[in-house]
DSSP file (Angstrom, degrees, kcal/mol; ACC not computed):
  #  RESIDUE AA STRUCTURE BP1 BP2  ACC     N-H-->O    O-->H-N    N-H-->O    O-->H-N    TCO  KAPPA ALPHA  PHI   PSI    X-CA   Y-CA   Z-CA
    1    1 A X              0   0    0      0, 0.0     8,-0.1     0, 0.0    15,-0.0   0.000 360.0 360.0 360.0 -17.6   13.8   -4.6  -22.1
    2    2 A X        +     0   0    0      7,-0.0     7,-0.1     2,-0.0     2,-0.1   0.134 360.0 118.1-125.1  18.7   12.5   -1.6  -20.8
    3    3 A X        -     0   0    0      5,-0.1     5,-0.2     1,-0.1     0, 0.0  -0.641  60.4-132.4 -95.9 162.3   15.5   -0.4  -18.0
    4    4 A X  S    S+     0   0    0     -2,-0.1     2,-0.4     3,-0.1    -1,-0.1   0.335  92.5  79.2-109.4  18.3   17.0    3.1  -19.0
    5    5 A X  S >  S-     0   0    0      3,-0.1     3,-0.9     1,-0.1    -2,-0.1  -0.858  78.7-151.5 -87.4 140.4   20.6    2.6  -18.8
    6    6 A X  G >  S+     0   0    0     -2,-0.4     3,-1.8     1,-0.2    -3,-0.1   0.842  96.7  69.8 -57.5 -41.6   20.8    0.4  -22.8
    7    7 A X  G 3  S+     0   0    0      1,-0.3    -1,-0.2    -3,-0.1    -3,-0.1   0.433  97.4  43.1 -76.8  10.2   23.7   -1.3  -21.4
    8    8 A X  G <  S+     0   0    0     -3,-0.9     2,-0.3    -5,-0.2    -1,-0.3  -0.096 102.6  85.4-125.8  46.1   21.2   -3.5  -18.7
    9    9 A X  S <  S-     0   0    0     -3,-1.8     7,-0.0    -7,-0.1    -5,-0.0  -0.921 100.7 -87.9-109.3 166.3   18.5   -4.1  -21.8
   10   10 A X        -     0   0    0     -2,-0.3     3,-0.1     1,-0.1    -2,-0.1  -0.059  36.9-115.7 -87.6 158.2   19.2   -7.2  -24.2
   11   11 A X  S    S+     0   0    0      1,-0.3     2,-0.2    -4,-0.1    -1,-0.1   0.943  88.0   7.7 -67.9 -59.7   21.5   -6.4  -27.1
   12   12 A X  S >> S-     0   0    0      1,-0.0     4,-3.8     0, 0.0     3,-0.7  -0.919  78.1 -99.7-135.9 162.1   18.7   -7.1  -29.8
   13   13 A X  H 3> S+     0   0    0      1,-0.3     4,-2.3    -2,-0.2    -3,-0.0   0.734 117.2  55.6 -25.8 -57.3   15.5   -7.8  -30.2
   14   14 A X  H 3> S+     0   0    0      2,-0.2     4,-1.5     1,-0.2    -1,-0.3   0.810 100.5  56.2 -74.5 -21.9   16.0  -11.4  -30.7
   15   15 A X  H <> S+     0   0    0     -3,-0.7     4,-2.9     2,-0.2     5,-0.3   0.913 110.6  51.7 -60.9 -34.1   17.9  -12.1  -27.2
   16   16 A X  H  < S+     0   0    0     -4,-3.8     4,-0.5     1,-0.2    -2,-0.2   0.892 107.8  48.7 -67.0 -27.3   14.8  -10.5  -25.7
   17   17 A X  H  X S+     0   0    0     -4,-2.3     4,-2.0     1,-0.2    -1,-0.2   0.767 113.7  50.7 -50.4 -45.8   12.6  -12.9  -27.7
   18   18 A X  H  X S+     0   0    0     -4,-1.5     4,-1.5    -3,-0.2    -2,-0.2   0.929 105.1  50.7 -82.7 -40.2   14.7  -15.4  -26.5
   19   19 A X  H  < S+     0   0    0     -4,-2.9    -1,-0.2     2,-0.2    -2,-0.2   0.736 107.5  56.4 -53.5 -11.7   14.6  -14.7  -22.9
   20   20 A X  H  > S+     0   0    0     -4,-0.5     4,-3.0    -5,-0.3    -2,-0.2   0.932 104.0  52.4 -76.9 -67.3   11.1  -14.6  -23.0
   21   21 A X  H  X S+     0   0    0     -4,-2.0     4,-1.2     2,-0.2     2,-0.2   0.737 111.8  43.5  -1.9 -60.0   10.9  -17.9  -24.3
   22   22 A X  H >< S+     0   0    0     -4,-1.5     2,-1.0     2,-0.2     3,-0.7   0.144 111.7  53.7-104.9-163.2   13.0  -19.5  -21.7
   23   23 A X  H >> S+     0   0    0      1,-0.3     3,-1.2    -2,-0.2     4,-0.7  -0.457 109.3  54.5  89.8 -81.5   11.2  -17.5  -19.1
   24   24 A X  H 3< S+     0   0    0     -4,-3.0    -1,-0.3    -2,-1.0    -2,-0.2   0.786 110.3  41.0 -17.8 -54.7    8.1  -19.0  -20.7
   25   25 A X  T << S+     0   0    0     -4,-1.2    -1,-0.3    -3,-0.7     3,-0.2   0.523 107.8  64.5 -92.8  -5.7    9.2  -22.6  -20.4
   26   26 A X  T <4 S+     0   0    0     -3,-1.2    -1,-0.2     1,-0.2    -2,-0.2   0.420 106.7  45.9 -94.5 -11.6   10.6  -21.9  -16.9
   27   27 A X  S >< S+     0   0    0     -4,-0.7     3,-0.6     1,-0.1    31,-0.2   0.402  87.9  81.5-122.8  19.2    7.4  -21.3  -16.0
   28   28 A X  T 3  S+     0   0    0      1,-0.3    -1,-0.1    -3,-0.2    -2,-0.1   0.576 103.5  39.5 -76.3 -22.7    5.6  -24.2  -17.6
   29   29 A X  T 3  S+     0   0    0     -3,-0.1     3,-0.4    -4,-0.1    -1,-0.3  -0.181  88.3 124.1-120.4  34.5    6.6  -26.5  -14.6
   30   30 A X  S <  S+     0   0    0     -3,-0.6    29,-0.1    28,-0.4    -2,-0.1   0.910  87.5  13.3 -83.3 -54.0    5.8  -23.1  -11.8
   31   31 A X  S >  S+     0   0    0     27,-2.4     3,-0.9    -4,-0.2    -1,-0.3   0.055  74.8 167.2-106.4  20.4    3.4  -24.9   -9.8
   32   32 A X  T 3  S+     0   0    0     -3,-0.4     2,-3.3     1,-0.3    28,-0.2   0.100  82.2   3.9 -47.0 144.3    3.3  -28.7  -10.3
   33   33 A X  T 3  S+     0   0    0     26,-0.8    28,-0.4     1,-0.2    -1,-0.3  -0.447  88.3 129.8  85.8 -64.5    1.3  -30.0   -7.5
   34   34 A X    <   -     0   0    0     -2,-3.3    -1,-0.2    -3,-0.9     2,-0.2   0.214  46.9-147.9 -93.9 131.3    0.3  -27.1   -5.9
   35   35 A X        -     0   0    0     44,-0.2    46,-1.4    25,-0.1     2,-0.4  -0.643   9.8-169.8 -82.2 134.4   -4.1  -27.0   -5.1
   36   36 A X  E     -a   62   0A   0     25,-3.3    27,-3.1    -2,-0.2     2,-0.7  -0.993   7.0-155.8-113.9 130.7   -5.7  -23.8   -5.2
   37   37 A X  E     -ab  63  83A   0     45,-0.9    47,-1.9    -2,-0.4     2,-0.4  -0.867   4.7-164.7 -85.3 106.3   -9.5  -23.9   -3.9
   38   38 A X  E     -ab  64  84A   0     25,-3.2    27,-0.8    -2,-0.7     2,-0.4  -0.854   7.5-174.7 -93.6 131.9  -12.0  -20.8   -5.2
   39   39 A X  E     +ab  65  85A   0     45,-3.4    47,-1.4    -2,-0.4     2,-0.2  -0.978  24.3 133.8-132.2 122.6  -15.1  -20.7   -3.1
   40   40 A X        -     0   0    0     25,-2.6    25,-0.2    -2,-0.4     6,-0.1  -0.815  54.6-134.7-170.2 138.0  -17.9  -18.1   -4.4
   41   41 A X  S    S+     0   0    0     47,-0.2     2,-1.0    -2,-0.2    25,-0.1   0.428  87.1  94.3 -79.4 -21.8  -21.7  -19.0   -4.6
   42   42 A X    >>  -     0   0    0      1,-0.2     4,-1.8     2,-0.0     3,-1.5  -0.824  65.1-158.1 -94.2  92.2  -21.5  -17.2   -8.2
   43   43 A X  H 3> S+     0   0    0     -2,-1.0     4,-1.2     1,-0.2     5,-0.4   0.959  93.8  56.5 -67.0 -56.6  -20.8  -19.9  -11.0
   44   44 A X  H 3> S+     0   0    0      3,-0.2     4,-1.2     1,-0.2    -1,-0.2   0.804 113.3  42.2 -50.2  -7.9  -19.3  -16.9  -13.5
   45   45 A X  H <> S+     0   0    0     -3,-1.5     4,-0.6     2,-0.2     3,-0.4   0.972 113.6  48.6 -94.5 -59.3  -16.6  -15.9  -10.6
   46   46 A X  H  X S+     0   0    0     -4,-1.8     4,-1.5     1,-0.3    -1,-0.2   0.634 117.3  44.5 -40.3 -34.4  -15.9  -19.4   -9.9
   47   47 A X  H  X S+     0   0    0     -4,-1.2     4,-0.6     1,-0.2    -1,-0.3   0.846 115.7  45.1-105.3 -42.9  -15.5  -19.8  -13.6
   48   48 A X  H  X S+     0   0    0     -4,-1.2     4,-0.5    -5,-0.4    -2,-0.2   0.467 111.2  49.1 -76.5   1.7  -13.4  -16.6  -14.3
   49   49 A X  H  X S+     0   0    0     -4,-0.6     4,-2.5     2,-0.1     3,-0.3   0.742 111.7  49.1-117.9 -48.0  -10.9  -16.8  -11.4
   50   50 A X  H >X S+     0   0    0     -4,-1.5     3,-2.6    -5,-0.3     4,-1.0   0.691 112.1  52.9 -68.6 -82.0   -9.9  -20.8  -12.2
   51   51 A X  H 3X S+     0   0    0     -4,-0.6     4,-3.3     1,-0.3    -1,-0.2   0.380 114.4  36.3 -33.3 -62.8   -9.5  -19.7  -15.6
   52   52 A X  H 3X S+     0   0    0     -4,-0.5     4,-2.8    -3,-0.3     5,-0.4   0.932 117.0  55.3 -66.3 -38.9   -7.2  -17.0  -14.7
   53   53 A X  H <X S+     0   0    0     -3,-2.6     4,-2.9    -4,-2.5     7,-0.3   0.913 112.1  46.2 -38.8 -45.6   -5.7  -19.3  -11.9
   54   54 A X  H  < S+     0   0    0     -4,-1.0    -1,-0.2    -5,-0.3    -2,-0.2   0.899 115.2  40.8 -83.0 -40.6   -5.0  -21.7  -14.4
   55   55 A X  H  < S+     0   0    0     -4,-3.3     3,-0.2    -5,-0.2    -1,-0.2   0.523 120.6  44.0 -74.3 -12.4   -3.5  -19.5  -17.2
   56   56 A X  H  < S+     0   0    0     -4,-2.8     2,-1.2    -5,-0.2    -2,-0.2   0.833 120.1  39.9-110.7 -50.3   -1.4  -17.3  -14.7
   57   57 A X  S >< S-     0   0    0     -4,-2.9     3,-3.4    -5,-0.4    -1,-0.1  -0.492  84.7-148.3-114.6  97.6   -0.1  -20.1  -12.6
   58   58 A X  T 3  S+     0   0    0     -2,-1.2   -27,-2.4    -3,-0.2   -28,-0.4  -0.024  73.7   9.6 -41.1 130.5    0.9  -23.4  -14.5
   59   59 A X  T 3  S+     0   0    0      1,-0.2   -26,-0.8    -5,-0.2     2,-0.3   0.052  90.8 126.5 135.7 -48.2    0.7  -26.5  -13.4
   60   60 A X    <   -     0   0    0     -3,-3.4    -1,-0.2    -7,-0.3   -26,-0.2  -0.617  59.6-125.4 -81.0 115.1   -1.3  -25.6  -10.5
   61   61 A X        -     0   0    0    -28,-0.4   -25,-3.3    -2,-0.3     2,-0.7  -0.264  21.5-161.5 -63.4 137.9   -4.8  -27.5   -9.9
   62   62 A X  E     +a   36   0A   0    -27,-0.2     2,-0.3   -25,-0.1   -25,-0.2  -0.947  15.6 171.3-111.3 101.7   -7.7  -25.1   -9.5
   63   63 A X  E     -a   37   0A   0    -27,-3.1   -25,-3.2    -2,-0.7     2,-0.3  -0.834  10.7-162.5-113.3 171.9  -10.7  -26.7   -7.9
   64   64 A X  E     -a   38   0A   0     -2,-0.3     2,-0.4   -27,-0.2   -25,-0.2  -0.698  13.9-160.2-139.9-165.9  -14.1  -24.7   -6.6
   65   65 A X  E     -a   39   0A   0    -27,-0.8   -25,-2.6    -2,-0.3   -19,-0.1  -0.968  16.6-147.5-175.2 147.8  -16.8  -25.1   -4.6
   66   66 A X  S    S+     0   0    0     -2,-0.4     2,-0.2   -27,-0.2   -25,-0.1  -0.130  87.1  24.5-127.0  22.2  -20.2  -23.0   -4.8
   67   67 A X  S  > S-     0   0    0      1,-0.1     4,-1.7   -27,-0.1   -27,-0.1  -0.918  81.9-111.3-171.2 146.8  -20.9  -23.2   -0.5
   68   68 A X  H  > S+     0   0    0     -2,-0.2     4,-3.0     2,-0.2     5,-0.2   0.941 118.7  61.3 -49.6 -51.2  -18.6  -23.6    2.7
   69   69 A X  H  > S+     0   0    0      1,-0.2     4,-2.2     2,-0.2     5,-0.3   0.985 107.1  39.2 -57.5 -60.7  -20.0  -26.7    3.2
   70   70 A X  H  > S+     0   0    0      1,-0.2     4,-1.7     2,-0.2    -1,-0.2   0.977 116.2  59.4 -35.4 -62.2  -18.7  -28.2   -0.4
   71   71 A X  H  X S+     0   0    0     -4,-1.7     4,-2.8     2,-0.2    -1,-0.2   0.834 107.6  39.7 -45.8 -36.1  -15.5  -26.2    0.4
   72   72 A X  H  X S+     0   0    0     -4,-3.0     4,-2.9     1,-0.3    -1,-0.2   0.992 114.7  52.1 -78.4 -42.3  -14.6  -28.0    3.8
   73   73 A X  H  X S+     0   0    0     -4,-2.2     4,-0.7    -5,-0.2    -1,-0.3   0.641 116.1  45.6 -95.5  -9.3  -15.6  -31.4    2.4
   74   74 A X  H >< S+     0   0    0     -4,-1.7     3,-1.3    -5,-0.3    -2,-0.3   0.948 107.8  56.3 -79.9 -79.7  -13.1  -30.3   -0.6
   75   75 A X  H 3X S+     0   0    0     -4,-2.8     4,-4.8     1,-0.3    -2,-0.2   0.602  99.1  53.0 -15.2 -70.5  -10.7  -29.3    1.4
   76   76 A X  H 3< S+     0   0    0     -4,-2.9    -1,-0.3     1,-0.2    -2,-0.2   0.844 114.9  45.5 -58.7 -45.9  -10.3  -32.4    3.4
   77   77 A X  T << S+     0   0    0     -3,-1.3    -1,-0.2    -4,-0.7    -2,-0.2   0.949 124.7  30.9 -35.5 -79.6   -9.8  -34.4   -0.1
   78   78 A X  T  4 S-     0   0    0     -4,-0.3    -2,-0.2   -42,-0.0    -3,-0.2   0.507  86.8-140.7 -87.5 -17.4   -7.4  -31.9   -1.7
   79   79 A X     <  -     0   0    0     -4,-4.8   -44,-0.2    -5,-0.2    -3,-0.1   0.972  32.5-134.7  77.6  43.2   -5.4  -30.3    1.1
   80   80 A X        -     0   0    0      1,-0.2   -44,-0.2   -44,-0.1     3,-0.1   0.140  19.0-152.4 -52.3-164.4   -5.6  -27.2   -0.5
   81   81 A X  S    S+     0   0    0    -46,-1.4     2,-0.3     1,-0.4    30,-0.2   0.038  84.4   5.9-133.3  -2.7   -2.3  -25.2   -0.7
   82   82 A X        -     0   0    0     28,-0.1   -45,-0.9    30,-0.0    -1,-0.4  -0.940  65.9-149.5-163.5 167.9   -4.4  -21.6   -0.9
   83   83 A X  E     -bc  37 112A   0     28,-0.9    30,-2.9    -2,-0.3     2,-0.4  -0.864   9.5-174.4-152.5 146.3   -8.1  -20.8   -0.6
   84   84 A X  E     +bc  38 113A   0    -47,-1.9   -45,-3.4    -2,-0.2     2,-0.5  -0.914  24.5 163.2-133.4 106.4   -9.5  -17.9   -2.4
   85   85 A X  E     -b   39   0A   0     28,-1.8     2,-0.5    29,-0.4   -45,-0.2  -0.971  39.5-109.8-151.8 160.9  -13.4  -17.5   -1.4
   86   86 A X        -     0   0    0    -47,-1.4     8,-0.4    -2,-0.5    30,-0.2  -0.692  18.6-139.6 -81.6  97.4  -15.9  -15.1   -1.5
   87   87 A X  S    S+     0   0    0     28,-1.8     7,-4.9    -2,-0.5     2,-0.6   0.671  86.7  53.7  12.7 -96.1  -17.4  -13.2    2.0
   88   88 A X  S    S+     0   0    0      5,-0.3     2,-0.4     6,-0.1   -47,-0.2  -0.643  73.8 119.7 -49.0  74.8  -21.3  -13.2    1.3
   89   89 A X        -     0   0    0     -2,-0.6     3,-0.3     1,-0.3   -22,-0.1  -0.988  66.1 -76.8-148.9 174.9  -22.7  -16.4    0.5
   90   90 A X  S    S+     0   0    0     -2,-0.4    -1,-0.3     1,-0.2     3,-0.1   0.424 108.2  32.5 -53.1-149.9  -25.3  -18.9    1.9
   91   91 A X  S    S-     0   0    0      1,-0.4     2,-0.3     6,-0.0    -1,-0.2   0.199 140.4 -41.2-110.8  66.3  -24.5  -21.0    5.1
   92   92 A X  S  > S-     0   0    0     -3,-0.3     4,-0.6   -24,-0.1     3,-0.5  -0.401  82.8-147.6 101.2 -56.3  -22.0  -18.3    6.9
   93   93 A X  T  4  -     0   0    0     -2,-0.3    -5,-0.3     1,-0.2    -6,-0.3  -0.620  57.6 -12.5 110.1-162.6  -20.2  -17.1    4.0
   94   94 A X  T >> S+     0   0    0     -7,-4.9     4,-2.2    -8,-0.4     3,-0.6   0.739 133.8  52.5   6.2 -71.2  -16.6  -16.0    4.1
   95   95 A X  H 3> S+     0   0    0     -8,-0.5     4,-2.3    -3,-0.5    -2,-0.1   0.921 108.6  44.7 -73.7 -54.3  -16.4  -15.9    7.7
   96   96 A X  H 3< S+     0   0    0     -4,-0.6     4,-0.4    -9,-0.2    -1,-0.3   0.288 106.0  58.1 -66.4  17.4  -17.6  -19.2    8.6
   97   97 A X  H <> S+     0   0    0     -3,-0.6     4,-2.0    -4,-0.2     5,-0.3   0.440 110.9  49.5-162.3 -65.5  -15.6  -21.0    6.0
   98   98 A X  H >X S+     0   0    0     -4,-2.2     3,-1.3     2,-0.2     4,-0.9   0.917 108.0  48.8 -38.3 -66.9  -12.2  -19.3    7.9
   99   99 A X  H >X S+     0   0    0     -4,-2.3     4,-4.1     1,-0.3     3,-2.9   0.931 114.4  43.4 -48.4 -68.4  -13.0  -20.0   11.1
  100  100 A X  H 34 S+     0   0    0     -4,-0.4    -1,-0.3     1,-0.3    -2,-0.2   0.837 117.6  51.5 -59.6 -19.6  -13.7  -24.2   10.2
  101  101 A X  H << S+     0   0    0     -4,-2.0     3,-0.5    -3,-1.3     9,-0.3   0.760 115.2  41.1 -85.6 -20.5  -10.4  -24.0    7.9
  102  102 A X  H << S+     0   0    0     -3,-2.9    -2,-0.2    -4,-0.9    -1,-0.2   0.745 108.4  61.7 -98.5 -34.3   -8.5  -22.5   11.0
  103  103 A X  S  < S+     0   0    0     -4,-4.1     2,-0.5    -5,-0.2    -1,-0.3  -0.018  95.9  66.0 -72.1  28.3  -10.1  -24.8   13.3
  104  104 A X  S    S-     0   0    0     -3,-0.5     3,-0.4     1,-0.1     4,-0.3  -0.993  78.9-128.9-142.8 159.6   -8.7  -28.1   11.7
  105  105 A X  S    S+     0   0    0     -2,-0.5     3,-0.4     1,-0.2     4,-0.3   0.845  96.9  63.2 -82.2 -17.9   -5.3  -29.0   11.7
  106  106 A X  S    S+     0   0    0      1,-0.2    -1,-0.2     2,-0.1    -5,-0.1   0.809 119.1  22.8 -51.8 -33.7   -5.0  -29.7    8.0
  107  107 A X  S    S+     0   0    0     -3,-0.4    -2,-0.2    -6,-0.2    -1,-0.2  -0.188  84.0 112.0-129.8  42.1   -5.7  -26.4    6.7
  108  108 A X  S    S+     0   0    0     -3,-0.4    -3,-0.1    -4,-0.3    -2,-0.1   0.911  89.9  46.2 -82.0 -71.4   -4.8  -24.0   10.0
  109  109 A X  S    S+     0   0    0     -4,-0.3     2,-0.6     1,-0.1    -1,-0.2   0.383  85.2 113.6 -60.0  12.1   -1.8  -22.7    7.7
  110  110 A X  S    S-     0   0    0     -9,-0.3   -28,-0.1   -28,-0.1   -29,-0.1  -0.628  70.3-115.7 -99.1 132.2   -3.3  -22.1    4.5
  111  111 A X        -     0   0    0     -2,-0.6   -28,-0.9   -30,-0.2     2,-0.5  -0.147  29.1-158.8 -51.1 144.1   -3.6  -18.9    3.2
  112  112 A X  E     -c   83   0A   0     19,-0.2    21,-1.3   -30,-0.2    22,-0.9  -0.934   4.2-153.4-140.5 106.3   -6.9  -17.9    2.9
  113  113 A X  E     -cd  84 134A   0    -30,-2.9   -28,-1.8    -2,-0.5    22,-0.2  -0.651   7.0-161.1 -57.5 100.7   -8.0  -15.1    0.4
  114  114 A X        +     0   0    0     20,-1.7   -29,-0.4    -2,-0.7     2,-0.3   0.000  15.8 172.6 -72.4-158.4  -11.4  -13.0    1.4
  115  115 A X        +     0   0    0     21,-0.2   -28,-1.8   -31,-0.1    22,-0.2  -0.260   6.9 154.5 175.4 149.8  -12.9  -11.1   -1.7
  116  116 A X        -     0   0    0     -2,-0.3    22,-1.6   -30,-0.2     3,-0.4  -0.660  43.7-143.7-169.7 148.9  -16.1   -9.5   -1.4
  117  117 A X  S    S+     0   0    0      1,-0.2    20,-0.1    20,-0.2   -31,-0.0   0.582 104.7  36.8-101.7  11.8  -17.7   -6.6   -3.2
  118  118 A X  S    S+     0   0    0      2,-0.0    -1,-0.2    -3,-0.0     2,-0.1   0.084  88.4 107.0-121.2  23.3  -19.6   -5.4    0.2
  119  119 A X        +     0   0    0     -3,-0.4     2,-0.2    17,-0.1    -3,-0.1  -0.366  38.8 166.2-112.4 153.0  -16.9   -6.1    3.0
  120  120 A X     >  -     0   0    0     -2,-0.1     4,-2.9    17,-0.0    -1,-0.1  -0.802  48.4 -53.9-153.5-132.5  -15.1   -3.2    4.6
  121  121 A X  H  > S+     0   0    0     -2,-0.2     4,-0.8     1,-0.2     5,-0.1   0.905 124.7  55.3 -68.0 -31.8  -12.9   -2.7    7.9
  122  122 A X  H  > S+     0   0    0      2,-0.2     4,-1.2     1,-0.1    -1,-0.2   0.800 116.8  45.1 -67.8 -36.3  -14.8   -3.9   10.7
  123  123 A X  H >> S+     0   0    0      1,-0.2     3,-2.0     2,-0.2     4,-1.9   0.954 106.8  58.0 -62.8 -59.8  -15.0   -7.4    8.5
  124  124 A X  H 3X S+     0   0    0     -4,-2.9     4,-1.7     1,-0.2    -2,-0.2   0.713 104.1  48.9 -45.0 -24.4  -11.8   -7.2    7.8
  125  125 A X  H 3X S+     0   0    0     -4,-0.8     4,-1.1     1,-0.2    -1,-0.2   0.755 110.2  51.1 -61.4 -40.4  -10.8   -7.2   11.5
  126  126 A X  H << S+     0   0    0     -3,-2.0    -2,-0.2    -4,-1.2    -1,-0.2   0.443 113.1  47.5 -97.7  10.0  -13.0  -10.1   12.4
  127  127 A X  H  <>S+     0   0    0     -4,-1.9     5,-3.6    -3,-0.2    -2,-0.2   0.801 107.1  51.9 -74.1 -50.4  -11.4  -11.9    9.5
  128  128 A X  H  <5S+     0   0    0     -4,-1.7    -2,-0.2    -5,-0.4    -3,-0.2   0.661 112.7  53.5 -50.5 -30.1   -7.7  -11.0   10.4
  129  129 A X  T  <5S+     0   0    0     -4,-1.1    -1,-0.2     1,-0.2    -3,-0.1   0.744 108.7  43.8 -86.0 -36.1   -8.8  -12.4   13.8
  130  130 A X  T   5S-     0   0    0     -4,-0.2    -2,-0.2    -5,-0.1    -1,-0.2   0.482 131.6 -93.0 -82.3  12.5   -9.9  -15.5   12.4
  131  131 A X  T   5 +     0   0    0    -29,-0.0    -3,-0.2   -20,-0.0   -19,-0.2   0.777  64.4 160.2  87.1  14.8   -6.7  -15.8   10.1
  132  132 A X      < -     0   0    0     -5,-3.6   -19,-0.2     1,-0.1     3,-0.1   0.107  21.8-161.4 -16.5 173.9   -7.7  -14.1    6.9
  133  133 A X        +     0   0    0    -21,-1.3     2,-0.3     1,-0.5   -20,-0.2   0.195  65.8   0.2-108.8  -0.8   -4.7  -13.1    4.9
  134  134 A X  B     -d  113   0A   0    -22,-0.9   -20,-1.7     2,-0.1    -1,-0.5  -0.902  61.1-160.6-162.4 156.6   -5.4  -10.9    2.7
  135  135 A X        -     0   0    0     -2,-0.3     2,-0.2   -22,-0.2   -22,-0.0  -0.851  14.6-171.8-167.9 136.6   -9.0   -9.4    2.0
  136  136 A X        -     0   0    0     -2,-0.3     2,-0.3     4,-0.0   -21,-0.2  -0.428  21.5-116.7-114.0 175.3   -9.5   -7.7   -1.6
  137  137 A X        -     0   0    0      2,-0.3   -20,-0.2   -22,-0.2     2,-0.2  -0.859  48.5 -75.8-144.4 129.7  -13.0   -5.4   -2.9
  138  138 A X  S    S+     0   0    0    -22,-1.6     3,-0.1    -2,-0.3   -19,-0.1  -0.322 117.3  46.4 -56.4 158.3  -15.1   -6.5   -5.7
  139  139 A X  S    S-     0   0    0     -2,-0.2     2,-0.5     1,-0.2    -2,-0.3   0.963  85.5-153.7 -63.1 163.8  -14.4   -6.3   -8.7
  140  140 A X        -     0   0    0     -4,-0.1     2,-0.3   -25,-0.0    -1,-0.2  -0.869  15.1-123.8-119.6 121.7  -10.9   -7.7   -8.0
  141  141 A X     >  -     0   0    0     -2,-0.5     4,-1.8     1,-0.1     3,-0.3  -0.645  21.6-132.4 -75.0 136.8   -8.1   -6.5  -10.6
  142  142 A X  H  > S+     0   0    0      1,-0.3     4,-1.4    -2,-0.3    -1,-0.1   0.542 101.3  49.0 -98.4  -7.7   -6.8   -9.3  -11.8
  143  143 A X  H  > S+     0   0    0      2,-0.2     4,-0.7     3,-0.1    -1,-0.3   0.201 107.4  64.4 -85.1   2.9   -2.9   -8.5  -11.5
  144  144 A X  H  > S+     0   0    0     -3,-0.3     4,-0.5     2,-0.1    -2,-0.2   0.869 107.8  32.4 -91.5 -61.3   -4.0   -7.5   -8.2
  145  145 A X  H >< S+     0   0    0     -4,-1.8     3,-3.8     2,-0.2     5,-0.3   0.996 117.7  59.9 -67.5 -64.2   -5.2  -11.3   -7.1
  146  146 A X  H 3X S+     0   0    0     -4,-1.4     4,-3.1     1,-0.2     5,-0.2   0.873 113.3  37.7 -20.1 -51.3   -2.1  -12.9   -9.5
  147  147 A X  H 3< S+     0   0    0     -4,-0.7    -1,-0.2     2,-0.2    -2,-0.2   0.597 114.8  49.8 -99.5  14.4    0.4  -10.9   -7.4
  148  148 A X  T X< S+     0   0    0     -3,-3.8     3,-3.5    -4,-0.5     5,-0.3   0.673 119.5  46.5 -86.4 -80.9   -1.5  -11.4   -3.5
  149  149 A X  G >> S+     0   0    0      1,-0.3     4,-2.1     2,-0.1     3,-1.0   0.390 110.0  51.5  10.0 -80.4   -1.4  -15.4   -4.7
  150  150 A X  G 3< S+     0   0    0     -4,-3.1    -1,-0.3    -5,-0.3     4,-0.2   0.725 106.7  52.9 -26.2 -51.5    2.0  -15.1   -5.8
  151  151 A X  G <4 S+     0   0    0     -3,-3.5    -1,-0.3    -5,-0.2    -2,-0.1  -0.494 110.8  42.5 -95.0  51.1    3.0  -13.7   -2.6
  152  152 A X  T <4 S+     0   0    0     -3,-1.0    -2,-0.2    -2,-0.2   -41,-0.2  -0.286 106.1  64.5-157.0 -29.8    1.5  -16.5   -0.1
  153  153 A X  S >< S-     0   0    0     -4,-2.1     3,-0.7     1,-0.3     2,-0.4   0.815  87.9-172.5 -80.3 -17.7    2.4  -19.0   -2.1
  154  154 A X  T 3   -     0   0    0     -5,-0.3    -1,-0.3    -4,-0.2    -2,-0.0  -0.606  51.8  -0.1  75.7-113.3    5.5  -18.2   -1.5
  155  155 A X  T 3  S+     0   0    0     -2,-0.4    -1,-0.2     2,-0.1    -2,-0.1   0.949 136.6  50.9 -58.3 -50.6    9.1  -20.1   -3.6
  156  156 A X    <         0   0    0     -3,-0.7    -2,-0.2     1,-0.3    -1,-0.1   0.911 360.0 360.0 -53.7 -55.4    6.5  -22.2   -5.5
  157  157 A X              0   0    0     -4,-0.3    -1,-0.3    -8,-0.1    -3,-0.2   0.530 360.0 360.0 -79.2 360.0    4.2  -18.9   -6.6
């Protein structure tokens, strides 16, 4: 709708309506099946990222966990398919909660999101070393986490 040759934007108004639609419903089925885990010690982040999880990718189950410990013993249940957790929290945080997810052989390949609003490079190294993939600064723009998600998740996302 918006490219600046006319001849590559929709004829009228209403093909665009309708490709949007259709575009809509193609993404109504986006994720079936796929588990996303949120781990953050902070029940309004917990509560504000599945919301968004759940409204940007249909389909997909959002579950959370408020500790590492909760996280691993979810894990092992749901298999996630991403885990999105928080740095700074109670029994090892962030860091510890990589390491046990990279140390078992169910979840050694899943992408694992850091966030924190007090992390900088030197974490970020000893994360990348435990097998972070991505690590994002509080607050976290929320097209910012849609499109690292998106991009780990890979055909599915």
């Amino acid at each position: 709708g918006l490219a600046k040759a006319p001849a590559d934007r929709p004829p009228s108004a209403e093909a665009l309506r309708r490709a949007l639609l259709a575009a809509l419903e193609a993404s109504s089925s986006e994720c079936p099946g796929t588990r996303i885990l949120v781990v953050d010690d902070e029940a309004p982040t917990r509560s504000a990222m599945q919301d968004l999880l759940e409204l940007s990718f249909p389909g997909a189950t959002v579950s959370t966990a408020a500790n590492p410990d909760v996280a691993l013993e979810l894990a092992d249940k749901i298999r996630p398919d991403l885990v999105i957790t928080d740095l700074h929290m109670p029994q090892g945080g962030g860091m510890a909660l990589t390491r046990a997810l990279r140390e078992r052989e169910a979840t050694r390949k899943v992408p694992i999101v850091v966030v924190t609003a007090y992390g900088g490079a030197s974490d970020w190294q000893q994360l990348r070393e435990l097998g972070a993939d991505r690590f994002l600064v509080k607050p976290v723009d929320f097209d910012t986490m849609v499109t690292v998600v998106r991009s780990l998740m890979g055909p599915r996302g």
